[in-house]
C-alpha positions in Angstrom: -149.8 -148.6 -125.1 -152.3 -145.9 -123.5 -151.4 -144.9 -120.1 -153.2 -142.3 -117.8 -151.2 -141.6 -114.6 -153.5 -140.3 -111.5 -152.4 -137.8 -109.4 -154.6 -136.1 -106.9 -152.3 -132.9 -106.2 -152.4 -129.4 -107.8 -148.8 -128.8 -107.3 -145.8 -129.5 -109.2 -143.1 -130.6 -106.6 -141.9 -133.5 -104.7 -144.0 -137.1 -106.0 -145.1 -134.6 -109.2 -141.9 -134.1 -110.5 -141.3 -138.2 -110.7 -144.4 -139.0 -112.2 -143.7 -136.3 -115.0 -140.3 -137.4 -115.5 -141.6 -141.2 -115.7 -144.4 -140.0 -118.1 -142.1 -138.2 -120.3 -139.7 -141.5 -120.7 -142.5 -143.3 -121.4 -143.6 -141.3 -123.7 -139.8 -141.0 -125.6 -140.5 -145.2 -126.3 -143.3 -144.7 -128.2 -146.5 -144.8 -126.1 -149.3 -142.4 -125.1 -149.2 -141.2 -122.1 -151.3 -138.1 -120.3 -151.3 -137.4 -116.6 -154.2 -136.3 -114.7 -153.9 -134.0 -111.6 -156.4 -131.8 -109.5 -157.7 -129.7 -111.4 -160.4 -128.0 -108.4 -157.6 -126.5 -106.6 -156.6 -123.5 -107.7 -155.1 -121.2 -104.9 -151.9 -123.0 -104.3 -149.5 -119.8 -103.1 -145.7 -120.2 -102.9 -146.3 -123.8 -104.7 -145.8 -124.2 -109.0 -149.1 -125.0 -110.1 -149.4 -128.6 -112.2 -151.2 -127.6 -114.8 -149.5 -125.2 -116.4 -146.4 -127.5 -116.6 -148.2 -130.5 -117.6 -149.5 -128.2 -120.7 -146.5 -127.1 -121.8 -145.0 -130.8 -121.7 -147.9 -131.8 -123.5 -148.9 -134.5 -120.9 -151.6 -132.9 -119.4 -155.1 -135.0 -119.9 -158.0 -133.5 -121.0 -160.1 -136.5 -119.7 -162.0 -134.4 -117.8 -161.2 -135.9 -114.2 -161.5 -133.3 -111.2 -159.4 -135.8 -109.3 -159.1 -133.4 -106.0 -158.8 -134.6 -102.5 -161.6 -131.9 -101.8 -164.5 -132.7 -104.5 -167.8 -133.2 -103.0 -169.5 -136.7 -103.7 -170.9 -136.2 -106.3 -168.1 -134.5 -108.0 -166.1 -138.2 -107.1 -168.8 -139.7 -108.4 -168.5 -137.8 -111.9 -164.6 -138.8 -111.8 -166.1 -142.4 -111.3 -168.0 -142.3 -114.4 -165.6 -140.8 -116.7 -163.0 -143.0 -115.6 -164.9 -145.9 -116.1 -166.0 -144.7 -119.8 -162.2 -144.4 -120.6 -160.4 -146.5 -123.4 -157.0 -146.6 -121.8 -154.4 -149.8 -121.5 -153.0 -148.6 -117.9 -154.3 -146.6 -115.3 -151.7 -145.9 -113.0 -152.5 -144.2 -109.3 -149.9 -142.7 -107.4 -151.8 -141.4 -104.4 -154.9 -142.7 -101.7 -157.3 -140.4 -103.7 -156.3 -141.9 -107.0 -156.1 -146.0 -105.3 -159.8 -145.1 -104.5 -161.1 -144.2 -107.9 -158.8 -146.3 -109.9 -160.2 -149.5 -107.5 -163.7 -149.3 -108.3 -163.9 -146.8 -111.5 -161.4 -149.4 -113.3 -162.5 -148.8 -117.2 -163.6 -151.3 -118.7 -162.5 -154.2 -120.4 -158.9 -155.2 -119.9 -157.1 -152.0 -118.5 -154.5 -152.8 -115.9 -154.5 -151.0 -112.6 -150.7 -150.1 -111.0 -150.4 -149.0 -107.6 -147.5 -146.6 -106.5 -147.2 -147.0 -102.6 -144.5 -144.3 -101.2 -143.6 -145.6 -98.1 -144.4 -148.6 -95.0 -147.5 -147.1 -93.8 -148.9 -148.5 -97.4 -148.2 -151.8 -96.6 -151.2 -153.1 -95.1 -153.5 -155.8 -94.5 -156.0 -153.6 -96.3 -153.7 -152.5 -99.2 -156.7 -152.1 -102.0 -156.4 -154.6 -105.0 -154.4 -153.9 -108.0 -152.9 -155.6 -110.7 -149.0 -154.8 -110.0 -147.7 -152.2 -107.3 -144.3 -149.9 -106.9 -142.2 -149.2 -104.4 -139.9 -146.7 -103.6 -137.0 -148.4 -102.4 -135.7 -151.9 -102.5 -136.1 -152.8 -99.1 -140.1 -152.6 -99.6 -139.9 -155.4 -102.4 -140.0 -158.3 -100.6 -143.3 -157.6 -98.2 -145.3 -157.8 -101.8 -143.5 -160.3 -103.5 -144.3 -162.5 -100.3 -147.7 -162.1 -100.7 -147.4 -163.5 -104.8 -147.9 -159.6 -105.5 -146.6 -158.1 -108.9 -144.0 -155.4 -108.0 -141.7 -153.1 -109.1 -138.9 -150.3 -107.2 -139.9 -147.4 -108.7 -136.5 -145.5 -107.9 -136.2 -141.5 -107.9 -135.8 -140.3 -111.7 -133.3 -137.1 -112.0 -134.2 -134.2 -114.7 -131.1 -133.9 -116.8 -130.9 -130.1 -114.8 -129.6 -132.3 -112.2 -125.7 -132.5 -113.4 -122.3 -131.6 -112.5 -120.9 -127.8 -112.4 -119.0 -127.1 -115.0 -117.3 -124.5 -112.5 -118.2 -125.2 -109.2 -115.9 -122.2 -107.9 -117.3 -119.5 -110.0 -120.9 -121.3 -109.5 -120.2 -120.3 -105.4 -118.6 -117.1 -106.0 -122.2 -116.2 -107.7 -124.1 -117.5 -104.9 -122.6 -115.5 -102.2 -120.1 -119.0 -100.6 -117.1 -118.4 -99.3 -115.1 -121.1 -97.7 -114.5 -124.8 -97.9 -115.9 -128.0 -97.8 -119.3 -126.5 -98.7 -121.4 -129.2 -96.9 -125.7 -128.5 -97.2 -128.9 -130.4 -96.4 -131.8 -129.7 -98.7 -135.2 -130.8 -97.3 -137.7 -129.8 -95.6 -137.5 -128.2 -91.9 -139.9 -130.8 -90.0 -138.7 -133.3 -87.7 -138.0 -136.4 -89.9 -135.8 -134.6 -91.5 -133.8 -134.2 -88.3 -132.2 -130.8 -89.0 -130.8 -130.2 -85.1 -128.7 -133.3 -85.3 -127.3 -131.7 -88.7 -126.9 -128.3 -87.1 -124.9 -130.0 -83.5 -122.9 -132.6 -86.2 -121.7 -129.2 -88.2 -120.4 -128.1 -85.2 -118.5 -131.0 -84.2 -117.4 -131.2 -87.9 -115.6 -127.6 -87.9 -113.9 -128.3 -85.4 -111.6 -131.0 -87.9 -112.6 -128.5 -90.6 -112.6 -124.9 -89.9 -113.5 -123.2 -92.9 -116.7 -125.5 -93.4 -119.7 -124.0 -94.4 -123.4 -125.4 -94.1 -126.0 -124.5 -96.6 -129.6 -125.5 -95.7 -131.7 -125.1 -98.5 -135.8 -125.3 -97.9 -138.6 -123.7 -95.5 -141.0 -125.5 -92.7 -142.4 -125.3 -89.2 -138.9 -125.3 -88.0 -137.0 -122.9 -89.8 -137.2 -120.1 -87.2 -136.2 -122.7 -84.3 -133.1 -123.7 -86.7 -132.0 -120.1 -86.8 -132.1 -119.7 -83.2 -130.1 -123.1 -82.9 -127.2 -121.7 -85.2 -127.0 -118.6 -83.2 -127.0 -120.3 -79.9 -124.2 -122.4 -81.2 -122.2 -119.6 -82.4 -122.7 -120.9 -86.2 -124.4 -117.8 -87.3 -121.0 -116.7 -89.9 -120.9 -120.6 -91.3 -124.5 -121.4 -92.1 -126.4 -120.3 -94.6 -129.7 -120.5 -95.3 -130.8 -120.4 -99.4 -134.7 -120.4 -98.1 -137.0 -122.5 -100.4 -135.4 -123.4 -104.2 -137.5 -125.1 -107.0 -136.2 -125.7 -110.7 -133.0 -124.9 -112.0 -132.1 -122.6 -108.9 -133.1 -125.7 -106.6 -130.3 -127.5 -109.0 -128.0 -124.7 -108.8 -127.5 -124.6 -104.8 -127.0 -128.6 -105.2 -124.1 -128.2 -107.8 -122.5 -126.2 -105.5 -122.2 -128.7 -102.8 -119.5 -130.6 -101.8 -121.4 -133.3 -99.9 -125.3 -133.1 -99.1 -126.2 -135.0 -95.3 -129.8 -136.5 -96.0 -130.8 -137.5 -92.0 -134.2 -138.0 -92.5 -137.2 -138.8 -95.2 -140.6 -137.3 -95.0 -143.6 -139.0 -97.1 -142.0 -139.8 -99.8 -139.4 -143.1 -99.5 -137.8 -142.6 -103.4 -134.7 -140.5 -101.8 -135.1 -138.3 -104.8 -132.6 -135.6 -103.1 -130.1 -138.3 -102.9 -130.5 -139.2 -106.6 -129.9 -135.9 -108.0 -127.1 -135.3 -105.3 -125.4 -138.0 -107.2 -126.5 -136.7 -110.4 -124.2 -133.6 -109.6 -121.4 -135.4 -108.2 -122.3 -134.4 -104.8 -121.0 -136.4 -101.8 -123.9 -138.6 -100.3 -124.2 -138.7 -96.4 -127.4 -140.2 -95.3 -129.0 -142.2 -92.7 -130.6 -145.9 -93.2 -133.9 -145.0 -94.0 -136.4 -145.7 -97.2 -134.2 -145.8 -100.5 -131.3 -143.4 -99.0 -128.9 -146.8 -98.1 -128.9 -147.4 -102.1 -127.9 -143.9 -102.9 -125.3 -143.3 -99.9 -121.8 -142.8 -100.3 -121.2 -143.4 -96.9 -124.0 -144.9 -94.1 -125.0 -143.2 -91.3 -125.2 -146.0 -89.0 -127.5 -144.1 -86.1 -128.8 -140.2 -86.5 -126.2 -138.9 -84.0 -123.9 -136.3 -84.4 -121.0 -137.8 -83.7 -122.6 -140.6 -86.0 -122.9 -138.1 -88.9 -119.4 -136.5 -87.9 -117.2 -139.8 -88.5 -119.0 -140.6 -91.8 -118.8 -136.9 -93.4 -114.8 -137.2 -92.2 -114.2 -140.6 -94.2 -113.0 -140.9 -97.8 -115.4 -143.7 -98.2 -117.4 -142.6 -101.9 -119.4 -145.4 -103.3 -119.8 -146.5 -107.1 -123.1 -146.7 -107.3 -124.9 -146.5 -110.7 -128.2 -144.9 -110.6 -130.3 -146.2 -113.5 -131.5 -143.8 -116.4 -134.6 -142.5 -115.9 -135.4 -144.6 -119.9 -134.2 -148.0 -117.7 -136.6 -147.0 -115.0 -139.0 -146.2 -117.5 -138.3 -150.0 -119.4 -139.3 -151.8 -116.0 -142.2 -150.1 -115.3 -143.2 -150.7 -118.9 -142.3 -154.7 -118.2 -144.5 -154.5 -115.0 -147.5 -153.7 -116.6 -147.0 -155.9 -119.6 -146.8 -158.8 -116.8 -149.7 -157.4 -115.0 -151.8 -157.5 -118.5 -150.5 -161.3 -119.2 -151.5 -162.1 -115.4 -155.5 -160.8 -116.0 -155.6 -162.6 -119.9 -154.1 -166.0 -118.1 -157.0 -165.6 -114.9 -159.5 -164.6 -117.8 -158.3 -167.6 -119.6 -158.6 -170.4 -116.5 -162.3 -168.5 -115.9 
């Protein structure tokens, strides 16, 4: 099977790293697979270019697609055409840029189109026409499949980086960490992500545990206000902050956790943090949003502190199995195979 993936971004990180990883297991059962990206942006600072990676993986297409958010019309126009002149089996778009030129520059002949929706706001009574669609998390299944859609969750997939430390104590020792539990939040510092509530529910929580340290790993609009929050709280000696982490470092600070709170999602509804949290036998402590409730170890029933305080202080772990990123790779695979058999059966009635 031929499959181009879409993806109308320039950087490697956050829905980038999932498409690659899907690519790569398609790839390892036997099928050709290339991914597309935006290839007009070039200036990207503090963000790991695509392309480069994408090379060195040897997924990177060479289709000739500009496939950026900021092409002129006749540059879309160009994409249009050489998409449409493609001999592929799949094309499958993962973001509004790619929906639109994967719609109407579908190649020709009987290539199936797959839509990957990241979270609610997708889900409307426009949603463009495809032949099977994905979903980030479970609770978004049921809205398509209602409507007599093909769909498929299309859950987080976890680099094998993401794994437990083989010395988590010496792993802290080299990363400056001193005391214990060692809880952290790793996102983003915008609201969604709800980092106050996480910085007032640390404070409540030392006072049961008071050796505790926070790690907040990331940057954002509200870093600065975060710091000044710590201070004014008098956490300034039990919070640290790692500042942005990407690759193996990103996957180092995680190993060194002993539980990860996840309060918030931002565009992105796969709850990939909480996968490789799991990934490195880290503690799971997240709020009911998007695909976090099928990662959590313990639910946090409301984004309080006090919420977040009882849950981090339970036992509670749960035994959940996340699937292999070859099993995620095997439905995806059976979603399009269906999609294909659904446009040969409507060819076939006429």
């Amino acid at each position: 099977m031929r499959i181009l993936h879409l993806l109308a971004s320039p950087f490697y990180s956050g829905p980038a790293e999932n498409v690659v990883l899907l690519a790569l297991a398609q790839r390892e059962a036997g099928h050709e697979v290339t991914v597309a990206v935006d290839r007009r942006r070039k200036d990207i600072p503090a963000e790991e270019p695509a392309v480069p990676r994408l090379r060195e993986l040897g997924l990177l297409d060479e289709g000739g697609l500009e496939l950026s958010v900021k092409s002129p019309p006749w540059g879309v126009f160009r994409d249009w055409s050489r998409l449409r002149a493609r001999s592929v089996d799949v094309v499958h778009s993962h973001f509004s840029h790619d929906h639109f030129l994967a719609r109407w520059g579908r190649p020709r002949g009987d290539t199936v189109v797959v839509r990957s929706l990241h979270a609610p706001r997708s889900l409307r009574s426009s949603l463009p026409a495809a032949d099977g669609y994905t979903v980030p998390a479970s609770s978004l299944l049921p809205r398509l499949l209602e409507q007599g859609k093909l769909a498929q969750v299309l859950p987080a997939l976890v680099d094998p980086r993401f794994r437990p430390a083989e010395d988590r104590e010496a792993l802290r020792r080299e990363l400056g960490l001193k005391g214990a539990p060692v809880v952290g939040m790793v996102s983003t510092f915008q609201p969604s992500r709800r980092h106050e509530v996480g910085v007032e529910a640390f404070a409540l929580y030392r006072q049961q545990r008071p050796d505790a340290r926070f790690v907040l790993v990331g940057d954002g609009q509200l870093l600065e206000p975060t710091r000044k929050w710590v201070a004014s709280r008098g956490l300034s000696d039990a919070v640290v902050f790692a500042g942005y982490q990407q690759g193996e470092d990103f996957a180092r600070w995680l190993r060194a956790l002993d539980e990860v709170w996840l309060l918030g999602l931002g565009n992105d509804w796969s709850a990939r943090a909480a996968a490789q949290a799991r990934a490195c036998g880290v503690r799971v402590v997240a709020v009911e949003e998007g695909a976090l409730p099928d990662l959590a170890d313990v639910r946090v029933a409301e984004p309080t502190p006090s919420a977040v305080v009882q849950a981090a202080l339970s036992s509670q772990r749960a035994p959940v199995v996340h699937p292999t990123n070859a099993s995620i790779a095997d439905d995806i695979l059976a979603l399009y195979g269906k999609a294909a058999q659904a446009r040969r059966d409507a060819r076939a009635r006429g």
